[in-house]
C-alpha positions as CSV (number, residue, x, y, z in Angstrom):
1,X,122.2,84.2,100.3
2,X,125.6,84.5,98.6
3,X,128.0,82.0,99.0
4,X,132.0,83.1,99.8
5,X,132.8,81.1,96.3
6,X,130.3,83.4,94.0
7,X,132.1,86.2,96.0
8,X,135.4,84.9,94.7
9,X,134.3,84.0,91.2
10,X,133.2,87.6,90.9
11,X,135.9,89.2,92.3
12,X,138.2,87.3,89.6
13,X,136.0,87.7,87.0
14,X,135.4,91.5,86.9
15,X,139.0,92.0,88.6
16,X,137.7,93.6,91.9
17,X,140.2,94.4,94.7
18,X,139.2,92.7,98.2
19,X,138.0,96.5,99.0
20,X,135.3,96.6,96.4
21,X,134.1,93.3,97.5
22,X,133.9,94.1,101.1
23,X,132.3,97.2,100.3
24,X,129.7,95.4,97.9
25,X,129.0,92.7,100.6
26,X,128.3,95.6,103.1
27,X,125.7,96.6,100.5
28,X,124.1,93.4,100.7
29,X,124.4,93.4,96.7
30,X,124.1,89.9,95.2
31,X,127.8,88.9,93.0
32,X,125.8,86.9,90.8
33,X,124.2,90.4,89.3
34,X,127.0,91.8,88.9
35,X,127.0,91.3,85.3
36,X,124.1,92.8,84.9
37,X,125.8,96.4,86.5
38,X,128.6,96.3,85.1
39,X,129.6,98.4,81.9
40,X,130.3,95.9,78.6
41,X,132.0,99.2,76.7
42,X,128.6,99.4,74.6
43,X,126.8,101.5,77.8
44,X,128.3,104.6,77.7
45,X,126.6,105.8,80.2
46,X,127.2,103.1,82.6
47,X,130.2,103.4,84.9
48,X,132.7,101.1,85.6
49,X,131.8,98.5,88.3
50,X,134.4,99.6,90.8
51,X,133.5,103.1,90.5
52,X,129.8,102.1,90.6
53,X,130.3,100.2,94.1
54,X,132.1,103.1,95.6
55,X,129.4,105.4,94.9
56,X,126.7,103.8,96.1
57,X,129.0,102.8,99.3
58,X,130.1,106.7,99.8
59,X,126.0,107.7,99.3
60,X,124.9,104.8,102.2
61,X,127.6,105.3,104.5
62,X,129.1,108.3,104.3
63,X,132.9,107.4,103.5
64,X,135.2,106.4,101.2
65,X,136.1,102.9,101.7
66,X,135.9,100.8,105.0
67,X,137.7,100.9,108.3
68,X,139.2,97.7,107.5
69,X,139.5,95.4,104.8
70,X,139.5,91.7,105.3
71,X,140.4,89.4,102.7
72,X,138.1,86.1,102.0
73,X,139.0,82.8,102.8
């Protein structure tokens, strides 16, 4: 289980809005992989991390981005 301070660090560390991390969360993906996913410029082929989340959020749920965004505390 993720804690709400690796959520943070990750969101800071690969610049992630609050929307990307709620959206990630809702995923049930784990922040501490997220270097693993995302693209270091030598992957072409890799997208971007935000762009990665949305598409796997818009192929689960069916939308864009969700209802409501909450910020963490």
């Amino acid at each position: 289980m993720s804690s709400v301070k690796d959520w943070i660090e990750a969101r800071t560390k690969f610049r992630l809005s609050y929307m990307h991390i709620q959206m990630a969360r809702e995923l049930g993906m784990n922040p501490r992989k997220f270097g693993q996913l995302d693209n270091h410029k030598q992957e072409q082929w890799k997208a971007p991390l935000p762009e990665f989340i949305k598409h796997l959020y818009f192929k689960r749920f069916g939308k864009e981005q969700p209802d409501v965004v909450t910020r963490l505390k």
